[in-house]
C-alpha positions as CSV (number, residue, x, y, z in Angstrom):
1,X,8.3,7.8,-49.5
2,X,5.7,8.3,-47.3
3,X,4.3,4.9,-47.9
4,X,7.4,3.3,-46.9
5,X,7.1,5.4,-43.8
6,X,3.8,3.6,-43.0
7,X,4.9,0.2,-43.8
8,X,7.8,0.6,-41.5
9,X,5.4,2.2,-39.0
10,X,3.3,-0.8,-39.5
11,X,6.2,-2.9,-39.2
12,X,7.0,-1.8,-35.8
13,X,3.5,-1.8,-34.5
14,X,4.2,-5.6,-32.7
15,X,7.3,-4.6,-30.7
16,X,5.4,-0.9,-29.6
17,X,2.4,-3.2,-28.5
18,X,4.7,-5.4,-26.3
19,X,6.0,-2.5,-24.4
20,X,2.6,-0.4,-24.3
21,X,-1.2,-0.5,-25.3
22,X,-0.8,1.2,-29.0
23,X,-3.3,4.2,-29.3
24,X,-3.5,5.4,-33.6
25,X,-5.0,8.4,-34.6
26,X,-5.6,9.8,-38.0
27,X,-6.3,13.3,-39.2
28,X,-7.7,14.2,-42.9
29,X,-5.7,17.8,-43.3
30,X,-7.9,18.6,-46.4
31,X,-10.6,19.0,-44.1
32,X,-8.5,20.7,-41.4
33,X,-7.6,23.4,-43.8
34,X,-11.3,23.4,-45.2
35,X,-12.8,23.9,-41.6
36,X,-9.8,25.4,-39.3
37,X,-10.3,29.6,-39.6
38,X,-7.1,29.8,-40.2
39,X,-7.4,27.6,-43.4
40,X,-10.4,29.2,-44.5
41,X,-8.8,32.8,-44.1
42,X,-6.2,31.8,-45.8
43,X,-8.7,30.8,-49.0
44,X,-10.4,33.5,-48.8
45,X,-6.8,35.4,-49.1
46,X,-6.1,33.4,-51.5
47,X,-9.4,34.0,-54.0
48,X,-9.2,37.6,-53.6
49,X,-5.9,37.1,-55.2
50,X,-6.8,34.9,-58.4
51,X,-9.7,37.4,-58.3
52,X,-7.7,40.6,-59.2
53,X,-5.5,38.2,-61.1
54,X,-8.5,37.2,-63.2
55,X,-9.7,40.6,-63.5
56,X,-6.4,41.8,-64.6
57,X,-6.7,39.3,-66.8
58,X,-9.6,39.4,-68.4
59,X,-9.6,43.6,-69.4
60,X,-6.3,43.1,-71.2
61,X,-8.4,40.5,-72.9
62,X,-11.1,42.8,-73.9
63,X,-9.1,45.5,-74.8
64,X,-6.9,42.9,-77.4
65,X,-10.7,41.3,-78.6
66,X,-11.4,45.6,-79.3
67,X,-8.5,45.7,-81.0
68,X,-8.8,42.9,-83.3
69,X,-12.1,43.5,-83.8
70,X,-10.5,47.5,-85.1
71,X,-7.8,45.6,-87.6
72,X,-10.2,43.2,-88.8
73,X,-13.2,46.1,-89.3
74,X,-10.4,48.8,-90.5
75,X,-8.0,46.7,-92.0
76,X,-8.7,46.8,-95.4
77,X,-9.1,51.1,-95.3
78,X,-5.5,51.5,-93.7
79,X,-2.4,51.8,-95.9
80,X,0.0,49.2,-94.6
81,X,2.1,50.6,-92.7
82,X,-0.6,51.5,-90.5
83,X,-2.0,48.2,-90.3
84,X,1.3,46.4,-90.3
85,X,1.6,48.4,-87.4
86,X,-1.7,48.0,-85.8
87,X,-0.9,43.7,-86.2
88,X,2.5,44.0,-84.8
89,X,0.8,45.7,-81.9
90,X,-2.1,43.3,-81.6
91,X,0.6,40.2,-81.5
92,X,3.1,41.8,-79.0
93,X,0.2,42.5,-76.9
94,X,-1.2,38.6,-77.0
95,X,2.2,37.4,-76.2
96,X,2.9,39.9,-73.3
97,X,-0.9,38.5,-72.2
98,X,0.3,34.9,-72.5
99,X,3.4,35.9,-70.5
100,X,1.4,37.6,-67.3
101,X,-0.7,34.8,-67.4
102,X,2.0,32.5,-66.9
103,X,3.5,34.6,-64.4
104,X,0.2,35.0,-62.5
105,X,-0.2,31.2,-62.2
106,X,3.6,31.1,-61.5
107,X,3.1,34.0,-58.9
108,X,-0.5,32.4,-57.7
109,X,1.1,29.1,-57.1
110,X,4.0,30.2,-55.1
111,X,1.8,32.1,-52.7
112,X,-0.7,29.1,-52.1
113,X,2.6,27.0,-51.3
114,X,3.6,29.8,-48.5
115,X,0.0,29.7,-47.3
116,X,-0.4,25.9,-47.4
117,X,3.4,25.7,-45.9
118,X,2.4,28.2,-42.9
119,X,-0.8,26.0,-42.1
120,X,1.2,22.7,-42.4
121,X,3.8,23.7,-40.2
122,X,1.4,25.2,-37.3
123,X,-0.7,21.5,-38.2
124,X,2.6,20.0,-37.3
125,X,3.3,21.3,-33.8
126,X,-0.6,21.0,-33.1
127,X,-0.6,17.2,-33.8
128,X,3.0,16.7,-32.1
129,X,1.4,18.4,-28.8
130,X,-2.2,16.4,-29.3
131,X,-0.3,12.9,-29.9
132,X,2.2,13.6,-26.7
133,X,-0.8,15.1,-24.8
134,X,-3.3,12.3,-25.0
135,X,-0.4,9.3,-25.5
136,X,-0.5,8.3,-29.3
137,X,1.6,6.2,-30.2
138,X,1.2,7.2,-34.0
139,X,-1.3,9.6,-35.8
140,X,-1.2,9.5,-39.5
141,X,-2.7,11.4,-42.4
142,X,-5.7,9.6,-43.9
143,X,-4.5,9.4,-47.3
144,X,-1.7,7.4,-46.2
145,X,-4.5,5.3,-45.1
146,X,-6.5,2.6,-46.9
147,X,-8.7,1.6,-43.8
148,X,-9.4,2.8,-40.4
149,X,-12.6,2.7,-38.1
150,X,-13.7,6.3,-37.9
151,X,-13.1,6.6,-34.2
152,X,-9.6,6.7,-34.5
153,X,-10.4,10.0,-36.6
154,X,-9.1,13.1,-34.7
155,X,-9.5,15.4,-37.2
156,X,-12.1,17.8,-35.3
157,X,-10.2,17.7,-32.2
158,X,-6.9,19.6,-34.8
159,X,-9.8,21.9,-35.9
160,X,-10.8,23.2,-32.8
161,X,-7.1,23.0,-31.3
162,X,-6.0,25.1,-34.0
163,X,-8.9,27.4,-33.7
164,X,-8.3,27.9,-29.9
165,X,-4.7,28.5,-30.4
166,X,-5.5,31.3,-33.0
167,X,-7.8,33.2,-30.8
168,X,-5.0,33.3,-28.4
């Protein structure tokens, strides 16, 4: 979709440049997000997250590795009730694991798309005001792109225009 978008773009470039002088931009919003403060609070936000997530994680692991290591050690001293018990225990536990894991990378995901979706849509105003304010006729992302000179890169200019709007 978004290719088509350029090509039709592209397509329209001759009768823009017959009107007007044609002034493309790019911006690469990878970096924006790596370098804006808003980006990189919300990556730090986000690690603390998989952090605890993680750590959650990985204690409910120990404790089940503990617990094997208890059936496999005591296992053949219990009557079996007791250990029937103790490996019923062991596999509900694994697959309530499995479960919060999936719902931690369902839960993890969801939140980086709300972060990512803030950012994008605060990009978007700041790149509609910076193309109007400084006459481009297009700005594009550079993945959409397969070439450009790297003046026509405005990337740093979205940094520190979203910087300075987030201080306000």
């Amino acid at each position: 979709m978004k290719y088509w978008l350029l090509v039709i773009a592209l397509a329209l470039i001759p009768s823009v440049v017959s009107a007007q002088a044609v002034k493309i931009g790019f911006i690469d919003i990878q970096r924006v997000i790596a370098e804006s403060a808003a980006g990189k609070r919300a990556k730090d936000r986000f690690q603390a997250q998989v952090k605890k997530a993680e750590a959650d994680i990985q204690k409910e692991r120990i404790d089940l590795e503990r617990l094997k290591a208890d059936i496999e050690k005591k296992g053949p001293l219990l009557k079996d009730e007791e250990r029937r018990t103790l490996e019923g225990d062991f596999q509900k536990r694994s697959v309530t694991l499995q479960r919060t894991m999936g719902d931690y990378q369902q839960d993890l995901q969801q939140k980086e798309r709300e972060m990512m979706g803030d950012i994008l849509k605060d990009l978007e105003q700041i790149v509609s005001d910076l193309g109007k304010a400084e006459k481009f006729t297009f700005i594009f992302e550079k993945s959409q792109i397969l070439y450009s000179d790297a003046s026509t890169d405005i990337t740093h200019r979205v940094v520190e225009t979203y910087n300075s709007r987030a201080k306000k």
